[in-house]
C-alpha positions as a printed Julia matrix, in Angstrom:
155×3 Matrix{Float64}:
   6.61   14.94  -42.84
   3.17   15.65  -44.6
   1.73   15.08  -40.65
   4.02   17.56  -39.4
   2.66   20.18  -42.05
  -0.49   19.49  -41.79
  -0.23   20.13  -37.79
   1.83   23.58  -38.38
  -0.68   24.96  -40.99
  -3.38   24.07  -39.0
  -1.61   25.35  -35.28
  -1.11   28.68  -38.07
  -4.56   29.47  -38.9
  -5.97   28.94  -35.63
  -3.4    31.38  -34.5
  -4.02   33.93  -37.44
  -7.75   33.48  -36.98
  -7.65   35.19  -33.42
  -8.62   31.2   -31.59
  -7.69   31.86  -27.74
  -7.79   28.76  -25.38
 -10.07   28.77  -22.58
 -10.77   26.4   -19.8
 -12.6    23.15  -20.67
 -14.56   23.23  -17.65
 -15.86   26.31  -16.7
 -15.43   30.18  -17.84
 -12.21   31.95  -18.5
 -12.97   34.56  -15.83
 -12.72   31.59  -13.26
  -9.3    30.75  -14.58
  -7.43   32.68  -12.33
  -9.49   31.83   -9.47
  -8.08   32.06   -6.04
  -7.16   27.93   -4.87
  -8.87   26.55   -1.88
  -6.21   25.85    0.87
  -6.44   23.77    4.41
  -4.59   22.87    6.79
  -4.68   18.96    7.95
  -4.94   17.13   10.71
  -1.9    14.53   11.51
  -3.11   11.08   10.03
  -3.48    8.42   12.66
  -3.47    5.13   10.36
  -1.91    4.32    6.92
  -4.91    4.58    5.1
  -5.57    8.39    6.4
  -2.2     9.18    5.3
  -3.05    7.68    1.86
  -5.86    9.91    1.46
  -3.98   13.02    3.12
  -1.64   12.75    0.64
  -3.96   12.49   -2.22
  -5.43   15.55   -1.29
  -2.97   17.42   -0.21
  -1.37   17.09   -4.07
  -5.21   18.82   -5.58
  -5.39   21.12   -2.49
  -3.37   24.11   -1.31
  -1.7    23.48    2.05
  -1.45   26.29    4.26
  -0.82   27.04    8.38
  -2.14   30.39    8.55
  -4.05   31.35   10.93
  -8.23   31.3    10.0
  -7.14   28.72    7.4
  -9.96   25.63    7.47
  -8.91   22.58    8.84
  -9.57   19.24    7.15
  -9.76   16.16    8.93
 -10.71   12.71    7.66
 -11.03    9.48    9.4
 -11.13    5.98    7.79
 -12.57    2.4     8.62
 -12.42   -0.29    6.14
 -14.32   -3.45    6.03
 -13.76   -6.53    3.9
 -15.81   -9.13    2.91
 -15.15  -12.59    1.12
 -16.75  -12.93   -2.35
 -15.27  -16.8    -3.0
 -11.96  -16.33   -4.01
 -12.41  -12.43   -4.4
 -12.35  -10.54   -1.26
 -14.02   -6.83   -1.86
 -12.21   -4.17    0.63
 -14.81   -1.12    1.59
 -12.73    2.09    2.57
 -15.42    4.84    4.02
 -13.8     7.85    4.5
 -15.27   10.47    6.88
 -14.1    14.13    6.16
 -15.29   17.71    8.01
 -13.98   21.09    7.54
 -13.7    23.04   10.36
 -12.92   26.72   10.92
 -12.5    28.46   14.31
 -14.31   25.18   15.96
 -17.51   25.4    13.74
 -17.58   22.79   11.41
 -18.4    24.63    7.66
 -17.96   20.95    5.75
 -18.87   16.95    6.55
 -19.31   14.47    4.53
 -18.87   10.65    3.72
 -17.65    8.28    1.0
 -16.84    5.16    0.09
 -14.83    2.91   -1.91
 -14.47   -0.41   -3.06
 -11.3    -2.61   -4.58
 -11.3    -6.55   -4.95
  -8.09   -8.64   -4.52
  -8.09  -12.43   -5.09
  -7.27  -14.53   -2.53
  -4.86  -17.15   -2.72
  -2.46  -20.38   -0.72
   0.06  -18.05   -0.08
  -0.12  -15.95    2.84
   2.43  -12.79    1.9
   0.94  -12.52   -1.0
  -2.36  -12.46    0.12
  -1.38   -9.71    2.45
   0.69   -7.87   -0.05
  -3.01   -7.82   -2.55
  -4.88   -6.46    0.47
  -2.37   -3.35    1.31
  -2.14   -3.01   -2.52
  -6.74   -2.96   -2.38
  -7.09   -0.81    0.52
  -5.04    1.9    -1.07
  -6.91    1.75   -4.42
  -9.79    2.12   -2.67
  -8.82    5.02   -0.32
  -7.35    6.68   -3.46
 -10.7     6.41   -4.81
 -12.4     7.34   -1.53
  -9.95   10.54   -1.63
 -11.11   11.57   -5.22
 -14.64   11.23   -4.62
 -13.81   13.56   -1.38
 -12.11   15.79   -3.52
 -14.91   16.26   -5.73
 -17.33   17.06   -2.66
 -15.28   19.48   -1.72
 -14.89   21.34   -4.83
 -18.6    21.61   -5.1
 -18.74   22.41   -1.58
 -16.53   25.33   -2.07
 -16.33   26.09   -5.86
 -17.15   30.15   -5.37
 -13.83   29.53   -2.46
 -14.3    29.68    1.34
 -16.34   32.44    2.8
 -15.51   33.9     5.89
């Protein structure tokens, strides 16, 4: 009850005092900023979709026309650390717009999954691996491209 109070008198004066919220990150003139939107290629693997999606929920999607296309390809490597195995997704992105490619770039990703007797299960721990790492490969993506195109896409 005294918590409560506390929280109300306090949400009260801030209010009163003329406190506005603002972004964390950035300025509050950005705030309103128009989103970066692509369209994307169809994903030819699991692993692309996996990524595709993870992007797709950050990014705007959009089919009209001029809009930059995104397309990513993935490998993925594994290699045995004793009983760990470490899974290496490398994602390969470029933007392209009109045929001229305005973005590329590369990154990677690693997730370990222990190996055991059982074979499902062992095959269940790598599916489960390569997607941790491809989610991690699409948020380090993600990242590029914000950087890449954090005053939005020129013409």
């Amino acid at each position: 009850m005294v918590r409560t109070a506390l929280m109300a008198f306090v949400l009260l004066a801030a209010v009163g005092t003329g406190c506005t919220l603002t972004p964390i990150y950035g300025d509050a003139s950005r705030a309103g900023a128009t989103m970066v939107s692509f369209s994307y290629a169809e994903p030819s693997s699991r692993l692309e979709q996996v990524i595709y999606q993870e992007l797709s929920l950050r990014f705007a999607r959009s089919e009209a026309p001029g809009t930059p296309e995104l397309t990513v390809s993935v490998y993925k490597s594994a290699g045995d650390l004793g009983s760990n195995v470490q899974v290496t997704v490398t994602a390969v992105a470029s933007v392209t717009r009109d045929g001229a490619v305005i973005y590329s770039g590369t990154r990677k990703a690693a997730a370990l999954y222990v190996e055991g007797a059982q074979e499902l299960a062992n095959v269940s721990a790598r599916t489960e691996a390569e997607e941790r790492a491809a989610k991690s490969a699409a948020e380090s993506l993600r990242l590029a491209l914000l950087a890449q195109f954090a005053g939005g896409i020129t013409p």
